[in-house]
C-alpha positions in Angstrom: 117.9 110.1 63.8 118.1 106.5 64.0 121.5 106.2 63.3 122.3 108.7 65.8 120.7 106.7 68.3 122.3 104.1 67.3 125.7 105.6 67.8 124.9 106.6 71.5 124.1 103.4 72.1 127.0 102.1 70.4 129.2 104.3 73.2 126.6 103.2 75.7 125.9 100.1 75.2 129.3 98.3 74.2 129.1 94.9 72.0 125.6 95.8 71.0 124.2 94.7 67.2 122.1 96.7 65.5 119.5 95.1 63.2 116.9 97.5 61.1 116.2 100.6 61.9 113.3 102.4 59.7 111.8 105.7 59.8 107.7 105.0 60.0 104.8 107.4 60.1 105.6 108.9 63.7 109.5 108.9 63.7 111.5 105.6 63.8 112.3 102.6 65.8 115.6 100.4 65.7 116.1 96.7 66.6 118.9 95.5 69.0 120.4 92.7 70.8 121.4 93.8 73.7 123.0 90.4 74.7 123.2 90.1 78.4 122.6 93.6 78.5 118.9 95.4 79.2 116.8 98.5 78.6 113.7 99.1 81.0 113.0 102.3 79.8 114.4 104.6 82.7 117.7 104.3 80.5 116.3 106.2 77.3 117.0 110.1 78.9 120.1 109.0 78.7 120.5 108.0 75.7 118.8 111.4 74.2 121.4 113.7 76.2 124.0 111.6 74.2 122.6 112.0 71.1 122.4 115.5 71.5 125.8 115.5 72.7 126.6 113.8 69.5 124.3 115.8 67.6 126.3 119.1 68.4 129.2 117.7 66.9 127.2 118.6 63.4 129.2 116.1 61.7 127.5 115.1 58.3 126.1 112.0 56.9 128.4 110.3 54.0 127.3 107.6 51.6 129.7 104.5 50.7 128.4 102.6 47.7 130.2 98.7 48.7 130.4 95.6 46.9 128.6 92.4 48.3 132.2 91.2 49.3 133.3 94.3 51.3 129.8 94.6 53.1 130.2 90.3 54.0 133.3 91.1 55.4 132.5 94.2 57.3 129.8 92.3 59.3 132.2 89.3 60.0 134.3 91.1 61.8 131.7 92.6 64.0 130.1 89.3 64.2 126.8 90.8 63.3 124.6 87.8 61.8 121.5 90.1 61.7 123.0 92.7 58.6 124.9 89.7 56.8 121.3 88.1 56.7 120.0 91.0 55.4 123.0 91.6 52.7 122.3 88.0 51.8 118.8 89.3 50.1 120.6 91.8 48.3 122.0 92.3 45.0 125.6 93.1 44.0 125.0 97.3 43.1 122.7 98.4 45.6 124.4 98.2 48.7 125.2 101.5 50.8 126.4 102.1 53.7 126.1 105.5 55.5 128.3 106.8 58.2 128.7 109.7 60.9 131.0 110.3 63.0 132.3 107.1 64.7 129.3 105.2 63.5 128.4 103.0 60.5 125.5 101.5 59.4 124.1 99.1 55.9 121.7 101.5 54.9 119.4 102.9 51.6 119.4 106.1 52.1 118.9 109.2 51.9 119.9 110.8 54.8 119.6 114.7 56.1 122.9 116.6 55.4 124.4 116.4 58.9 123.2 115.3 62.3 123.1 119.4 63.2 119.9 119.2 62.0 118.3 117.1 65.1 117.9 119.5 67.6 115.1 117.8 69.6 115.1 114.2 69.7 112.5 111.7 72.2 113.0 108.2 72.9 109.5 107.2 73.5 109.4 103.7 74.4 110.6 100.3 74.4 109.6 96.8 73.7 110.3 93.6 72.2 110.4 92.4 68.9 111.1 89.6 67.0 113.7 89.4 64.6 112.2 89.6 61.3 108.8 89.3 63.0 109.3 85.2 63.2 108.0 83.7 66.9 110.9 81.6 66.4 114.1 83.8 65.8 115.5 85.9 68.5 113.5 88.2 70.6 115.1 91.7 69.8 114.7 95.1 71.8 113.2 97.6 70.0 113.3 101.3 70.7 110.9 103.8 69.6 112.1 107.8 68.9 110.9 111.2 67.3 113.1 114.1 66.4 112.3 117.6 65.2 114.5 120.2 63.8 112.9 123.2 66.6 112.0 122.1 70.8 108.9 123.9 69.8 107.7 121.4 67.4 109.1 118.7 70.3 106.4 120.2 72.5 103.5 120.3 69.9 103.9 116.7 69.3 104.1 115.9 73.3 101.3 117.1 73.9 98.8 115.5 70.6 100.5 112.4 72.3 99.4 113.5 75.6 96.2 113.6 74.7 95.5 110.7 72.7 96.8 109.0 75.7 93.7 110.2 77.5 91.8 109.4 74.5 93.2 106.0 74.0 90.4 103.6 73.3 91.7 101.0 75.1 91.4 103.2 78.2 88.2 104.6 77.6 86.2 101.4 76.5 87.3 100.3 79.8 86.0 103.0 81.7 82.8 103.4 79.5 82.1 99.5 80.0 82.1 98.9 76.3 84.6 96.0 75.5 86.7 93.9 77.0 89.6 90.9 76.2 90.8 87.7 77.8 93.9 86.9 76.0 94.7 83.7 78.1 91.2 81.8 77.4 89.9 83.6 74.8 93.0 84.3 72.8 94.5 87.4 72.2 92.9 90.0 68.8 89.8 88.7 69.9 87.5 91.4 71.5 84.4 90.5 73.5 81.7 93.2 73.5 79.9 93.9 76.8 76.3 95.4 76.7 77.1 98.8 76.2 79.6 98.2 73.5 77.3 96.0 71.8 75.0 98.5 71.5 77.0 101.0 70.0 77.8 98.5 67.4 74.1 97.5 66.6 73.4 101.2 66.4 76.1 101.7 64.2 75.2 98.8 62.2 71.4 99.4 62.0 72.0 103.2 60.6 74.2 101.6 57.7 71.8 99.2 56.8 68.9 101.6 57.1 70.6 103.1 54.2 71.7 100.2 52.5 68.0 98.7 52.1 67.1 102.3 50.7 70.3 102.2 48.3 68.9 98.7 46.8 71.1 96.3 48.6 69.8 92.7 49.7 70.8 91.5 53.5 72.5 88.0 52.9 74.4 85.9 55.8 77.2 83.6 55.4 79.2 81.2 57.3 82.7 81.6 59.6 84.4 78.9 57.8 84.5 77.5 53.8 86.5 74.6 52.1 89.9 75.4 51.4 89.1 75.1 47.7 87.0 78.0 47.8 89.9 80.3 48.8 92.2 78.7 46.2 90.0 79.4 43.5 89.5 83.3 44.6 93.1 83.7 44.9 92.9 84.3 49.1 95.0 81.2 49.4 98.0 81.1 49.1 98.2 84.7 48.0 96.8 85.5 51.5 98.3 82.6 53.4 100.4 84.5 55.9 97.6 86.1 57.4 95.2 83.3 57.7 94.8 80.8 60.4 96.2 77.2 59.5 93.8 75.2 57.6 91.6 72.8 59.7 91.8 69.1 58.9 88.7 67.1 60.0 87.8 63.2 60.2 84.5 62.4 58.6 85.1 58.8 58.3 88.0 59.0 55.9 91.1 61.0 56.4 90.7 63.8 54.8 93.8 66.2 53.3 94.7 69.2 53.0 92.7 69.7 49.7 89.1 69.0 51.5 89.9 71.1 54.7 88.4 74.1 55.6 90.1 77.4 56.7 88.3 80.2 58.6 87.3 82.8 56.4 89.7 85.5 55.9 87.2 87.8 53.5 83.6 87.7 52.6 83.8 88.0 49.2 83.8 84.3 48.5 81.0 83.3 50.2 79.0 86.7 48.1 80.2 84.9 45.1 78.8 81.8 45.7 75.6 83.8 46.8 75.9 85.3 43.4 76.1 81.9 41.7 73.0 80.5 43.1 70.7 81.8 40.5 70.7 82.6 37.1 70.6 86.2 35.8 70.4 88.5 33.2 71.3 91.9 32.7 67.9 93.0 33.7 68.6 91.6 37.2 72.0 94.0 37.3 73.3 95.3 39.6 73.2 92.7 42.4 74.2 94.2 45.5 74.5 91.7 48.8 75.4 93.2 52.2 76.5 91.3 54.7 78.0 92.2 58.8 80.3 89.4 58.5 82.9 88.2 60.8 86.3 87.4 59.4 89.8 86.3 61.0 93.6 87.6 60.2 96.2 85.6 61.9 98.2 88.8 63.2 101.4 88.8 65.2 100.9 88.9 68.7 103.1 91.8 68.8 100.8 93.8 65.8 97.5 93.3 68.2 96.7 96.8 69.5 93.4 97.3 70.9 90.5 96.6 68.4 92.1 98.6 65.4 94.4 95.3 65.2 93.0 92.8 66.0 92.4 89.0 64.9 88.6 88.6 64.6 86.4 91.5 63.4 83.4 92.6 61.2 83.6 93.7 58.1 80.3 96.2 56.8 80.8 94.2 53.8 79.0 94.6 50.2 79.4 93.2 47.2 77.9 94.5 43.9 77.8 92.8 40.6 77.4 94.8 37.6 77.6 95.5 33.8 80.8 97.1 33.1 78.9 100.0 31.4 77.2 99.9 35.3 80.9 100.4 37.1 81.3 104.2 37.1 77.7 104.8 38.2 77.7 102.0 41.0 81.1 103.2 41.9 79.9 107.1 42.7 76.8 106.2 44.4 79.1 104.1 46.9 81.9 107.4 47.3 78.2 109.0 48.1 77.4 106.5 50.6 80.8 106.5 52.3 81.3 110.3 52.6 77.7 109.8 53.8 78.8 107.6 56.9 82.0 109.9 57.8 79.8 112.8 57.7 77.3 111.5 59.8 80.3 110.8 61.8 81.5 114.4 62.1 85.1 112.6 60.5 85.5 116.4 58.6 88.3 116.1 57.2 89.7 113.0 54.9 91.7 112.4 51.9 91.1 109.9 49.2 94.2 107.2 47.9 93.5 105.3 44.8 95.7 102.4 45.5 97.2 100.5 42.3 99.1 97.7 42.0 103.1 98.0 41.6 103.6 97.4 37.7 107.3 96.1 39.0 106.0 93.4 41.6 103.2 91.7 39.5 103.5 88.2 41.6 101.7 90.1 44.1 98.6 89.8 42.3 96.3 87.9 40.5 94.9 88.6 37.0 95.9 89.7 33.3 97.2 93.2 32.9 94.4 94.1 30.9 92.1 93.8 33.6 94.0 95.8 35.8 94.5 98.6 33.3 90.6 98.7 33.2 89.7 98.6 36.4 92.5 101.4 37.5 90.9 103.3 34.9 87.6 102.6 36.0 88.3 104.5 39.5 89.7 107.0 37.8 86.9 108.1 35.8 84.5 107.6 38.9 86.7 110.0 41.1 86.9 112.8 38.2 83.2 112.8 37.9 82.4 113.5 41.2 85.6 116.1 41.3 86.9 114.2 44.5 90.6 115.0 45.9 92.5 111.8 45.1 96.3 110.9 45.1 97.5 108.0 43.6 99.7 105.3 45.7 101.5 102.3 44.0 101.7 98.8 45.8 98.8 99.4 48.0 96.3 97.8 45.8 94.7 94.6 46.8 96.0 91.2 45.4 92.9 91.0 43.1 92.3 94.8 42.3 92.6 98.1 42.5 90.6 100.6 45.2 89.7 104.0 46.7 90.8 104.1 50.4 89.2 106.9 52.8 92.3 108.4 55.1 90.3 110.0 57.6 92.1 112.4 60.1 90.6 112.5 63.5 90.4 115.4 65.9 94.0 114.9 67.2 95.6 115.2 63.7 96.4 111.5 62.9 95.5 110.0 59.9 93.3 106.4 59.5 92.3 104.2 56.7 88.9 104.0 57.2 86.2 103.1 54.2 87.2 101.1 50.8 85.8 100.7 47.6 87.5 97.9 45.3 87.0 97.2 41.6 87.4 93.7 40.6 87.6 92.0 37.1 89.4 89.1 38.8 86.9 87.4 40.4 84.2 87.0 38.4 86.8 85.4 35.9 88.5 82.9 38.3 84.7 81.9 39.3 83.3 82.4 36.0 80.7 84.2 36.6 78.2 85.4 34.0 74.8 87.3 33.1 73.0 87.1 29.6 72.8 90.4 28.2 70.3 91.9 26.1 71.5 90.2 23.1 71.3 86.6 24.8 74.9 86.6 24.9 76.5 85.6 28.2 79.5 88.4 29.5 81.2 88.8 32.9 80.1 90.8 35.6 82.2 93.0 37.3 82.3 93.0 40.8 82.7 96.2 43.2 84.0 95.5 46.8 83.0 98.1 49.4 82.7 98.9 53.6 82.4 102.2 54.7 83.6 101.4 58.0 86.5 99.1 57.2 85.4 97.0 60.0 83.2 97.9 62.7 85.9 97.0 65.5 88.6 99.6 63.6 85.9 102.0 63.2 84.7 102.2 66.9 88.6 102.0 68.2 89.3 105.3 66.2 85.8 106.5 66.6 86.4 107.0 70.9 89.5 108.1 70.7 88.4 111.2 67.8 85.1 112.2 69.9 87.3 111.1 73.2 84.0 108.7 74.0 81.9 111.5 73.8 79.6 110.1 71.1 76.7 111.8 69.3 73.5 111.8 71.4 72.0 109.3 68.3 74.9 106.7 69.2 75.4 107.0 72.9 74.8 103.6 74.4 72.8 105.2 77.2 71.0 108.6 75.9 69.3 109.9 78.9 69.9 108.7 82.6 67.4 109.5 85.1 68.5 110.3 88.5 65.7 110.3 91.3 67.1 112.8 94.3 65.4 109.8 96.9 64.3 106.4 97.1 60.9 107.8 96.8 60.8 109.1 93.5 62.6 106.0 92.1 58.9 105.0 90.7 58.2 108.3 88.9 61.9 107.7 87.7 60.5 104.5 86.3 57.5 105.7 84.6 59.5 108.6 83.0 62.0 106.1 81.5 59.3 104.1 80.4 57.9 106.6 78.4 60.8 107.6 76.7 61.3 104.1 76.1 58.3 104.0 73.6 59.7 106.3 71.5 63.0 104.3 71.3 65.1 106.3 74.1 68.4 104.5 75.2 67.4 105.1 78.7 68.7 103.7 82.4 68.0 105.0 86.1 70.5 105.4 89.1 68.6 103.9 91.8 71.6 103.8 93.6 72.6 104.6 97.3 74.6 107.7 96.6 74.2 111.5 96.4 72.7 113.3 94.0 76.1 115.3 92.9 77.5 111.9 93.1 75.3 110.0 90.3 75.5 113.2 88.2 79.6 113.0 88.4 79.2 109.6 87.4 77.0 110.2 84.5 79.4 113.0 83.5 82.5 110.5 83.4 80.1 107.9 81.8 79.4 110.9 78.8 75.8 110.5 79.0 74.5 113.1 77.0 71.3 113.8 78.8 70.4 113.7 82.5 66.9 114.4 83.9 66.7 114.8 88.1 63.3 114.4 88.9 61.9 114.7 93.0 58.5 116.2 94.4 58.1 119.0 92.3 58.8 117.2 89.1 56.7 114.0 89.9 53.8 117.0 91.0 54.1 118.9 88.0 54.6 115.8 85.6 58.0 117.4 84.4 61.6 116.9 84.8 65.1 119.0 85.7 67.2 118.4 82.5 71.1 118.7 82.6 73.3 118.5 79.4 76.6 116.7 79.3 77.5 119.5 76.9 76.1 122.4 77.8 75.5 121.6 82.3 71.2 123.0 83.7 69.2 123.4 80.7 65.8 123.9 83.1 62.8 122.3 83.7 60.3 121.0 81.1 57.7 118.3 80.5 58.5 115.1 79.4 56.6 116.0 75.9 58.7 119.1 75.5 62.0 117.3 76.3 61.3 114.8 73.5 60.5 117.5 71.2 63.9 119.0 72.2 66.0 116.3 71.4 64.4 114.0 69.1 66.7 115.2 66.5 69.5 114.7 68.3 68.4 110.9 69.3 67.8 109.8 66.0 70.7 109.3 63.4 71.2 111.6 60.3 72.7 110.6 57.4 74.0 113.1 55.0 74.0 112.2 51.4 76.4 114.1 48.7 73.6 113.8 46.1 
C-alpha cells in the first residue's frame, strides 16, 4: 500500500523523491521531499481516490533482483540521493527492487500479489520527519496510511481510532487536571504533575510498595546523576549512548575530562549495584531485593515525544534482586506473580507474554559471553513452564545485558502495550564483580533479576486513561467522593461530612461554588468522580446524606456510617495474587 501511494503521488506530485517507506504496527507511513511543493493535509482524499483509481487497474507486484551497479545508476538518473544512501549500506546480492504499474521502488519485500487486493485504503495524517531521524539532515514529509482488503474492516478501524481519540490521554489529563508540559521552559518529554495527577501517582505507587514490603523488598533511594565511569563499567555507555543525554563536564578546581564527568542516569540498576556492594554477604543474606521509584532520562527525538508514554524523564517502579542461581527460577515466578498481580488489580484482562532474546546474528549489540546468555534464556524458560504461562519467543528484543519477559497488555480498545518486565542478568554482577560466600566459604556470583511492573509510572498512567477512558477505579480516583451542598447554608455540614470521611482516608473535596446544583453534579460527572453525596436540610437534620454514583446515577439516602460501609471496599485497593 505504500508503494501505491507512492505512485499517486508520483502522478500527483511531479519531481517528488521518495525515501523509506515501512509498514509498522498500524499500516505504514512513507517519507518524501516534496521540494518546493507541500502537503497540509486537505490534499490526502485525493491522493486515496488515486490510489484506488490505480488500485482498480489490479496490476501485480514484480520483483527485480539488481546488482549494486544497476541500482547506483537507476537513482542517478532520478537524482534521488536519499535511495543511493541507502544502497550505499547494502551488500552486492540483496538488492530488490519491486515494481507496479508505472512505479518502482528499492525495496525487501514481500509484497501482496497485485494491488487488486487494496480495496480500502486511509491516508491518516501528515507530519514532518527527519531524514534518517538526524536534527541535522533534511526535514522530510511523512504521510501516514492504513488499507484493508473489505470497506467493512475500513470502518471497524475508524471507529477504535475514533474512540481512542476521545480517550487520548493527552486530552483527558487535561481535562481531568492531572498533568501538564511546558516544552519552551521546561523542555519538551518532561511532564509536570499537577495535584491531582500527583496523586494518582502516589496511590499507584503506595499500592506497589504496600506489596513490595510484604514480598521482602528493602525501599532504597538513589541519585539523578553518577560518574561516567559507572555507566562504562555496566555497559550503559556507550552501548546506550544514543539515548542518553551528553555527559556533563564540571570545574572543580582542575579541568576535569570526559573520563570524571557525570551523565544523568539513564537506568537504575547501577546505582542498586553499588547499593549491593556496600556490605558484605553471604548466601544466608540471599536474596537481596532493593526497590526503588527512581527517576531516569532518555534523550528521545523530539519527534518520538508523545504524551507521557514517550517521554524524556520518567519513573521507573524499579527492583533489583540478587540471588543464588539455584534462587533464579523461584525469585523469577514470584515476580510473574507480582506483575500479573498489578495488571489484575488493574482490570488489564487480557495480556500476552514475549520472552525477548538476544539475536544470535547481531552479538555487538550486547554485552557478555555466550554462556551467560544461554543460561539466562534458559532460566526464563524454565520459570514460564512452571507456572504454565502463554509465552512467545521474539529475537533482537532482548536487552543489551540480558534476556527478559515483557507483559503486552491489550487495553479496552484493542491495542497492544509493553507494560511490566522482568530481566535476567549474569552480566552485571560479572562486569562489577559482585560476590556472596556460600555455604562452603567459597565466594560465587550473584545473579541479578531486573523487574517493574509498571514499566514506568508515566507509561503506565498514559495507557492506563486512555483503557478506563479516565474513569479510574473508585480505590485510585484522585478525588473519591465530592460533596455538593444544595446552598451556602449547608456548606458547613458539607464540611463536617468530608471531615469525617477524611479520618478514614477518603479522597474527598466539596463544591462550595456559586453554581446550580445540576450544574456541580455535571461537573463532577465530566470530572469521573466516582461518588457524589448532596446534602441540604433534611440530610444535615437527619445526619445522612443523598448518594449519586458516577456509574450507576441516585443510589438513595443513607447515613454517613452506612455509606462507608458501602464503599469501603471499593476505596481501598485490592491486589490479587496468582498464588
Amino acid at each position: 500500500s505504500a508503494h501505491l501511494m507512492a505512485e499517486a503521488l508520483q502522478e500527483l506530485y511531479p519531481g517528488v523523491k521518495f525515501t523509506i517507506g515501512p509498514p509498522i504496527d498500524q499500516g505504514f507511513y512513507y517519507d518524501v521531499d516534496l521540494g518546493d511543493q507541500t502537503l497540509s493535509g486537505d490534499e490526502l482524499e485525493e491522493i486515496e481516490e488515486k490510489m484506488l483509481e490505480l488500485a482498480r487497474r489490479d496490476v501485480g507486484y514484480e520483483r527485480h533482483e539488481v546488482s549494486k551497479e544497476d541500482a547506483v545508476r537507476y537513482y542517478k538518473d532520478r537524482d534521488n540521493e536519499y535511495k543511493l544512501e541507502l544502497i550505499e549500506d547494502l551488500e552486492e546480492g540483496e538488492i530488490s527492487f519491486y515494481e507496479q504499474g508505472n512505479f518502482t521502488d528499492l525495496c525487501r519485500g514481500p509484497h501482496i500479489p497485485s494491488t487488486g487486493e487494496i480495496k480500502a485504503p486511509k491516508l491518516l495524517s501528515v507530519a514532518g520527519a527527519y531524514w534518517r531521524g538526524d536534527e541535522t539532515n533534511p526535514q522530510l514529509t511523512r504521510i501516514y496510511g492504513i488499507s484493508f482488503p473489505k470497506q467493512k474492516q475500513l470502518e471497524d478501524f475508524l471507529e477504535r481510532r475514533r474512540l481512542a481519540k476521545e480517550r487520548d490521554h493527552r486530552k483527558l489529563g487535561k481535562e481531568l487536571d492531572l498533568f501538564t508540559f511546558d516544552s519552551d521552559q521546561v523542555g519538551p518529554g518532561l511532564p509536570m504533575w499537577l495535584p491531582k495527577g500527583t496523586t494518582l501517582r502516589e496511590t499507584l505507587r503506595d499500592f506497589l510498595r504496600e506489596e513490595q514490603l510484604k514480598q521482602g523488598y528493602k525501599p532504597v533511594t538513589t541519585p539523578h546523576i553518577g560518574r561516567l565511569d559507572l555507566y562504562r563499567t555496566s555497559g550503559h555507555y556507550p552501548y546506550y549512548k544514543d539515548d542518553q543525554f551528553p555527559p556533563m563536564i564540571f570545574d572543580e578546581g582542575d579541568e576535569e575530562g570526559e573520563e570524571d564527568g557525570y551523565l544523568l542516569k539513564p537506568m537504575n540498576c547501577p546505582h542498586h549495584v553499588k547499593i549491593y556492594q556496600n556490605d558484605h554477604h553471604s548466601y544466608r543474606d540471599l536474596p537481596v531485593r532493593l526497590a526503588e521509584f527512581g527517576t531516569v532520562y532518555r534523550h528521545e527525538q523530539t519527534g518520538e515525544l508523545g504524551g507521557l508514554t514517550r517521554v524524556r524523564g520518567f519513573t521507573q517502579d524499579d527492583a533489583h534482586i540478587f540471588c543464588s542461581p539455584e534462587q533464579v527460577k523461584d525469585e523469577f515466578i514470584d515476580v510473574i506473580d507480582l506483575t500479573i498481580g498489578v495488571l489484575d488489580a488493574l482490570d488489564f484482562e487480557e495480556f500476552e507474554a514475549q520472552i525477548s532474546l538476544r539475536d544470535p546474528a547481531d552479538k555487538d549489540k550486547y554485552v557478555g559471553r555466550d554462556e551467560l546468555w544461554d543460561r539466562a534464556e534458559q532460566a526464563i524458560r524454565d520459570a514460564v513452564a512452571e507456572t504454565d504461562l502463554d509465552a512467545r519467543e521474539e529475537i533482537g528484543e532482548a536487552a543489551f545485558y540480558g534476556p527478559k519477559l515483557d507483559f503486552m497488555v491489550e487495553d479496552a480498545l484493542g491495542r497492544e502495550w509493553q507494560l511490566g518486565t522482568i530481566q535476567v542478568d549474569y552480566n552485571l554482577p560479572e562486569r562489577f564483580e559482585l560476590t556472596y560466600v556460600d555455604e562452603h566459604d567459597e565466594r560465587k556470583r550473584p545473579v541479578m533479576i531486573h523487574r517493574a511492573p509498571f514499566g514506568s509510572l508515566e507509561r503506565f498512567i498514559g495507557v492506563l486513561i486512555e483503557h478506563c477512558g479516565g474513569n479510574f477505579p473508585a480505590w485510585l480516583a484522585p478525588t473519591q467522593v465530592q460533596i455538593i451542598p444544595v446552598g451556602d447554608n449547608f456548606v458547613d455540614y458539607a464540611e463536617e461530612v468530608a471531615a469525617t470521611l477524611r479520618v478514614e482516608d477518603v479522597r474527598v473535596e466539596v463544591d462550595t461554588s456559586d453554581e446550580t446544583v445540576g450544574y456541580k453534579i455535571r461537573e463532577a460527572e465530566t470530572q469521573k468522580i466516582p461518588y457524589m453525596l448532596v446534602v441540604g436540610g433534611d440530610e444535615e437534620e437527619d445526619g445522612t446524606v443523598s448518594v449519586r454514583s458516577h456509574d450507576e446515577g441516585q443510589q438513595g439516602t443513607v447515613s454517613i456510617d452506612a455509606f462507608l460501609d458501602r464503599v469501603q471496599d471499593e476505596l481501598r485497593p485490592a491486589f490479587a495474587s496468582t498464588s
